[in-house]
Backbone as CSV, one residue per row, in Angstrom:
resi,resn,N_x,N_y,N_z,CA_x,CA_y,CA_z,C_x,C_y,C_z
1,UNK,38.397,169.216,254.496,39.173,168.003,254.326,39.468,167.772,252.853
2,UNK,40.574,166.917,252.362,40.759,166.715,251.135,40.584,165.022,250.613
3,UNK,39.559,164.722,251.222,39.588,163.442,251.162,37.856,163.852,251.143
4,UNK,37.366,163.452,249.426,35.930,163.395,249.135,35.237,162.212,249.767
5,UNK,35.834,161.190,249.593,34.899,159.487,249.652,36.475,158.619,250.260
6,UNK,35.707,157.543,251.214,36.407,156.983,251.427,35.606,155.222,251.978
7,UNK,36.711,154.296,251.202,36.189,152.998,250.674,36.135,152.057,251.930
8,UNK,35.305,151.565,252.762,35.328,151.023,254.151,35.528,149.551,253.454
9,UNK,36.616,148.456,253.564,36.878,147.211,253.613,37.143,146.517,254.376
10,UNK,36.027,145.903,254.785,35.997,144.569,255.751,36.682,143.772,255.907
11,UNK,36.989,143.080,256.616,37.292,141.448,256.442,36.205,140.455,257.460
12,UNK,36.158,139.697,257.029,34.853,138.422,257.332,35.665,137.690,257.713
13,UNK,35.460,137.330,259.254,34.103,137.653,260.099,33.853,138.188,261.020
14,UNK,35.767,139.228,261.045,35.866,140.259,261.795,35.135,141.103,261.927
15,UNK,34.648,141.986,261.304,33.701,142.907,260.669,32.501,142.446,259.766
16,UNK,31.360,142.808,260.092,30.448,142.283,260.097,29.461,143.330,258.438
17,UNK,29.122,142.326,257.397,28.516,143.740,256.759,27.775,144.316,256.519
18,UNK,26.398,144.224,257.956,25.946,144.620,259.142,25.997,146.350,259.695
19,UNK,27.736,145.931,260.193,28.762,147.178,260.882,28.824,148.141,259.568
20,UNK,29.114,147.274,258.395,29.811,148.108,257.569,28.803,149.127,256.853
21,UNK,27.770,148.876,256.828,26.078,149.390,256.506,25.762,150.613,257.512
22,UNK,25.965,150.499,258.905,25.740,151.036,259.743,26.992,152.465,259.285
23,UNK,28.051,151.945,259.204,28.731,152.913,259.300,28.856,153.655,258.052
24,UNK,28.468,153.274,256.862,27.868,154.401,255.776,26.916,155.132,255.885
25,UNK,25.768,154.682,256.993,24.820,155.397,256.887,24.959,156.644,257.681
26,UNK,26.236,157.173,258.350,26.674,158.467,259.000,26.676,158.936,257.619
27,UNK,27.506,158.889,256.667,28.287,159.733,255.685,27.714,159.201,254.722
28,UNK,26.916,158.638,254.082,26.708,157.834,253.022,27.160,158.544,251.657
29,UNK,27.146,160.090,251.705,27.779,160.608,250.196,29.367,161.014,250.117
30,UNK,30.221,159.946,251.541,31.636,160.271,251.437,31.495,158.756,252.123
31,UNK,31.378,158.101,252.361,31.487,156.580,252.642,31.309,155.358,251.621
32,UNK,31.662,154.200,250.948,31.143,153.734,250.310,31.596,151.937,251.078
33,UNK,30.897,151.547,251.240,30.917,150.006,251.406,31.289,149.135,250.689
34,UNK,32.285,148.504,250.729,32.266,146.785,250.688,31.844,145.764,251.491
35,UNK,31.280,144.656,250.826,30.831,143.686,251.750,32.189,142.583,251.908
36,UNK,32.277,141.828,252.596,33.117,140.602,252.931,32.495,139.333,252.938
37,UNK,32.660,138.023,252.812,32.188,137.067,253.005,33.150,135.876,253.256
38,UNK,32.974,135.072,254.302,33.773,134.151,254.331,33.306,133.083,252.782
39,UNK,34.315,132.599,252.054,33.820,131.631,250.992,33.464,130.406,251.017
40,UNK,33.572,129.792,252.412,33.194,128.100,252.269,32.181,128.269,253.747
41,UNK,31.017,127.878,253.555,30.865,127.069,252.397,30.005,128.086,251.509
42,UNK,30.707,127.750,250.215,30.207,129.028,249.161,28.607,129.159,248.737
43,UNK,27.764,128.094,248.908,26.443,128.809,249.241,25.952,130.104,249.672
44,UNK,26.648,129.393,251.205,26.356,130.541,251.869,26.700,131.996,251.780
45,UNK,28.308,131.796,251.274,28.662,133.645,250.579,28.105,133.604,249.858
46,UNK,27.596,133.456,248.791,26.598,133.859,247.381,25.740,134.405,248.016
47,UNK,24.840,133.845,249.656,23.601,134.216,249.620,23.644,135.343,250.733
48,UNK,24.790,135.515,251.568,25.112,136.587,251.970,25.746,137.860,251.068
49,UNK,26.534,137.385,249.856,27.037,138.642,249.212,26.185,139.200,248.507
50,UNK,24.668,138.310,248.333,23.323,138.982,247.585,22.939,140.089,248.360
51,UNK,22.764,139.440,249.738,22.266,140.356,250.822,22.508,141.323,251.131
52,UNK,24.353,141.373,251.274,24.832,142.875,251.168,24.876,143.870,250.395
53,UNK,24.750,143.564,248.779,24.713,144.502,247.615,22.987,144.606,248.051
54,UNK,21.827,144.026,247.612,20.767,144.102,247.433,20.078,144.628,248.520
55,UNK,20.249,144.256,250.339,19.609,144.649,250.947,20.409,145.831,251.932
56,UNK,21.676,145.841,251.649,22.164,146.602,252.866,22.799,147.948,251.700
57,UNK,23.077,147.471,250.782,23.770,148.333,249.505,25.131,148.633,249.681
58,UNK,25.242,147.860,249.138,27.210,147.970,249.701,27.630,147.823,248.524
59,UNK,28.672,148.379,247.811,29.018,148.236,246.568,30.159,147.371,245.957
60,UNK,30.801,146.347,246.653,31.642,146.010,245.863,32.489,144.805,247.072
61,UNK,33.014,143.886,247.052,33.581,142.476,247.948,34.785,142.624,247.909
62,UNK,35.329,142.366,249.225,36.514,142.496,249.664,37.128,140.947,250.399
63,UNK,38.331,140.257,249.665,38.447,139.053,250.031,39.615,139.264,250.525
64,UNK,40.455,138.539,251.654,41.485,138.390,252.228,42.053,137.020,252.309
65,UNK,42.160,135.879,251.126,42.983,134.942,251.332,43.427,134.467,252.887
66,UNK,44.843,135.707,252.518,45.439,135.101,253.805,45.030,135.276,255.085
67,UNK,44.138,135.855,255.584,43.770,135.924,256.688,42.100,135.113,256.811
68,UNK,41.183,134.640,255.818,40.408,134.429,256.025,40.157,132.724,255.440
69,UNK,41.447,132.133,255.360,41.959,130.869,255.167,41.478,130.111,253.730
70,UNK,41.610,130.655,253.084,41.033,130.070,251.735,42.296,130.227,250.721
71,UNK,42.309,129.204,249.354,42.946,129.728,248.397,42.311,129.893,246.890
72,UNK,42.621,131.317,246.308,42.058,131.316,245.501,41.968,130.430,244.328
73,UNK,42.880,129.019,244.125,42.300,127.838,242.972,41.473,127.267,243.214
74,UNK,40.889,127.331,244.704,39.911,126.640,245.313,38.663,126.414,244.510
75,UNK,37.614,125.530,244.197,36.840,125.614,243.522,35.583,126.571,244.129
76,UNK,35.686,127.182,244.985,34.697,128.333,245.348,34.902,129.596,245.402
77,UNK,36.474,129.601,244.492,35.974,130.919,244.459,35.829,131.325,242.531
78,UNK,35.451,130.241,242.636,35.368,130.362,240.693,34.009,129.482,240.306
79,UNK,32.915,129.300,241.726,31.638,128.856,241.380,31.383,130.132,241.638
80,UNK,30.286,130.006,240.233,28.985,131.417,239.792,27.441,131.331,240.419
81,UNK,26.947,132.300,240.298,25.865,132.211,240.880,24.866,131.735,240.151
């Protein structure tokens, strides 16, 4: 094949990043994960997007505005952890 690695991106709360863990762990040295998080209420993504880098190892967040009803001036998506 000519395709080394390939980047699995979620969307929340379609895909779970759970699923997305599971399904790196077939290929894990040609798979790489993103996690998803819905942003409101933004607690709760902070303490799920910990979960996915730290406990499931997923490398990097994948947000979808328009499909996951948020806008980015919103004040959550520009609170820090």
């Amino acid at each position: 094949s000519d395709i080394d690695i390939a980047v699995i991106l979620p969307i929340a709360p379609y895909i779970t990043n759970d699923y997305v863990h599971k399904v790196v762990s077939y290929e894990p040295k040609r798979l790489v994960g993103f996690a998803s998080v819905v942003p409101n209420p933004s607690d709760i993504a902070i303490k799920e997007l910990r979960r996915a880098i730290e406990d499931l190892g997923l490398k990097g967040l994948k947000l979808h505005p328009s499909i996951q009803g948020f806008l980015c001036k919103s004040s959550s998506c520009s609170k820090g952890s």
